[in-house]
Residue, then its C-alpha position, 0 to 999 in steps of 0.5 A: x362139768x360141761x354137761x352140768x352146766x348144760x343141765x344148769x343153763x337148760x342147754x341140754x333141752x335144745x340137743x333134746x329137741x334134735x332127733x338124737x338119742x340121749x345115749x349119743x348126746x352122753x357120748x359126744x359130750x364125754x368125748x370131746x371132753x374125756x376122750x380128747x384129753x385121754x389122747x392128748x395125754x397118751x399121744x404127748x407123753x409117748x412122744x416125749x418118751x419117744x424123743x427122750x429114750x426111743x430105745x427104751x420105748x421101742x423095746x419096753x412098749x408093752x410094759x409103757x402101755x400097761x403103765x398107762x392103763x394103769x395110771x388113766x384108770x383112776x382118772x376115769x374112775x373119778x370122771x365117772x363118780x363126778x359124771x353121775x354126781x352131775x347128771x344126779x345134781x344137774x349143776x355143773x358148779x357143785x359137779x366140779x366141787x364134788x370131783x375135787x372132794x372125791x379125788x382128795x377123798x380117795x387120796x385120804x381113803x387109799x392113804x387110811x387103807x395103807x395105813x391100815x394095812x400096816x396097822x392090823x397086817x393085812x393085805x386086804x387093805x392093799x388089795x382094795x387099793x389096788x382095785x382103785x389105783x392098779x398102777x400101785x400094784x404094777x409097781x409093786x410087781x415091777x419094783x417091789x416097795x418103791x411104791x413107798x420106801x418107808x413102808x415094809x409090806x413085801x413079806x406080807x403082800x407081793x404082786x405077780x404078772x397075773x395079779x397085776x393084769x386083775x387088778x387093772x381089769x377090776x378096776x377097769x370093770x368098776x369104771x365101765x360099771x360107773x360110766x354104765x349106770x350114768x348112761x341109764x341113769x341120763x337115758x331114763x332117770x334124768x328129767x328136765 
């Protein structure tokens, strides 16, 4: 949204006139947006964990950290859809309008996939799913179907470790393909 009103407002032609490369302009914006929220958001939830149930913590660090990679991954999957939505844009008003759209557009999306899944039994549709939101399939590895109680898929689809460690890096390989092509796309396609 920053960006876009900078885009919006002409701002961005100003950091352009400093010799400064776009791709360190791209960088320091998603930064000091995305990159502070993202620590903000780790550093206070570990912390409250850590003060409420330290033991916990201290002895299921690791499963804590995969949790998280888990959760921020759609997060930034969605940052990364409105960042190129943006850049094509280049109106900061519409880029948060459209990043409201795509997040409750996933939601609908994933929810038709498990739908799906359930309807023609088949475990494609949740596999999908895991790509998009990986803490699903991390919970469904460590408490199988209390992801939703109410649904009864574990004689069709089960999780191990390694799938659950997949899945997150799919997801992750499809954010860093996303933020990948809104950095070439800022560096060479967009003109003001």
């Amino acid at each position: 949204y920053g960006i876009g009103n900078d885009l919006d407002k002409g701002t961005i032609q100003t950091l352009f006139s400093y010799p400064l490369k776009r791709r360190s302009i791209l960088t320091a914006k998603l930064m000091a947006s995305l990159g502070v929220a993202v620590l903000l958001f780790l550093g206070v939830q570990t912390f409250v964990l850590f003060v409420i149930a330290s033991d916990i913590v201290s002895s299921y660090l690791t499963t804590l950290l995969l949790s998280y990679d888990g959760i921020l991954s759609f997060p930034l999957l969605i940052a990364g859809l409105v960042l190129t939505v943006t850049l094509i844009l280049k109106r900061g008003s519409l880029a948060l309008v459209a990043g409201i759209i795509l997040y409750f557009g996933f939601e609908v999306f994933s929810f038709s996939l498990l739908f799906f899944s359930i309807s023609e039994n088949s475990d494609i549709p949740l596999k999908i799913y895991a790509i998009i939101n990986p803490h699903f399939a991390l919970q469904e590895y460590y408490t199988p179907g209390r992801a939703y109680p109410s649904i009864e898929w574990s004689n069709l689809w089960t999780v191990s470790f390694t799938d659950a460690l997949l899945y997150i890096g799919a997801s992750y390989v499809l954010v860093i393909l996303i933020f990948t092509f809104a950095y070439l796309y800022f560096e060479r396609r967009l003109e003001i």
